[in-house]
N, C-alpha and C positions, 0 to 999 in steps of 0.2 A: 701262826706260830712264829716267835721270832727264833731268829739264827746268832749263832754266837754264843754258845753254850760258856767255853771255856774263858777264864776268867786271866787277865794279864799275865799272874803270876804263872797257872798251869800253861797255856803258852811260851812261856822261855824256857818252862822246864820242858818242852817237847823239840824247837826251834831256833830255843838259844836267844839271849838280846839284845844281840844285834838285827834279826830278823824283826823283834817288835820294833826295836824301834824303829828300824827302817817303814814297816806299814804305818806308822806312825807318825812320817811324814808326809806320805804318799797323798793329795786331794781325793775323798772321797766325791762318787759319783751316783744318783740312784741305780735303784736297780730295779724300780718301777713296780717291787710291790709294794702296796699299799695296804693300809687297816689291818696290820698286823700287833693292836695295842695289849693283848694279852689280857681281856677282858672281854666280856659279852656288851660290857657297858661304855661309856665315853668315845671321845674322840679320838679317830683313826690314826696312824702314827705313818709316816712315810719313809721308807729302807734307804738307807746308801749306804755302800762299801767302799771300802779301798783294800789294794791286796798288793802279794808281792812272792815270788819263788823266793825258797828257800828251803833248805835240808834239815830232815828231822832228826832226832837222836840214833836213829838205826842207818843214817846214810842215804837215807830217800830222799828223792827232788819230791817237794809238797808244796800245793799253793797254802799262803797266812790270807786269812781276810780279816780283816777288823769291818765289824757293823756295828751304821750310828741309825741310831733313830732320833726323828721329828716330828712333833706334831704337825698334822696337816697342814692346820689353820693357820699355822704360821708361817710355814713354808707359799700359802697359798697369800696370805697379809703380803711378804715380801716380791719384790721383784726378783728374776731368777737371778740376775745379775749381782742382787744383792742378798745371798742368803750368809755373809759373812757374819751377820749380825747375831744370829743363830747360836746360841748355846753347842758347840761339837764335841759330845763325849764315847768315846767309844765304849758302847755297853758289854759288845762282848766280842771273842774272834774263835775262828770256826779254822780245822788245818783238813786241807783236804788232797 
């Protein structure tokens, strides 16, 4: 199951936008699970996040993650050095 429910917009409305954007520049990194494609079928998709503290609308410290997904195959074609090449969109982010 992938992570990152919540969608840009519902994140600033909980965060505020200066918290997206800041995760938003932050380097994702894995987080080592794998074959999370949301499907019984194709190719497995490989996690990385990036995250950052910030305060939600009621005054709480919360961590933002933003989660990317890739496909394996591709992550596995490239060199690690080289995954710039890589399509990076952030599919969804998660406030915890």
């Amino acid at each position: 199951m992938k992570k990152g429910t919540l969608t840009r917009k519902q994140a600033i409305e909980i965060v505020g936008a200066e918290a997206v954007a800041n995760v938003e520049q932050i380097d994702c990194d894995f987080t080592n699970r794998v074959g999370y494609n949301g499907t019984c079928q194709g190719d497995a998709e490989v996690e990385f996040s990036a995250s950052t503290r910030a305060e939600d609308a009621e005054g709480r410290e919360v961590s933002l993650v933003a989660y990317y997904y890739q496909d394996a195959d591709a992550v596995d074609e490239n060199d690690l050095d080289c995954l710039d090449c890589l399509d990076w969109v952030i599919e969804g982010y998660e406030i915890i």
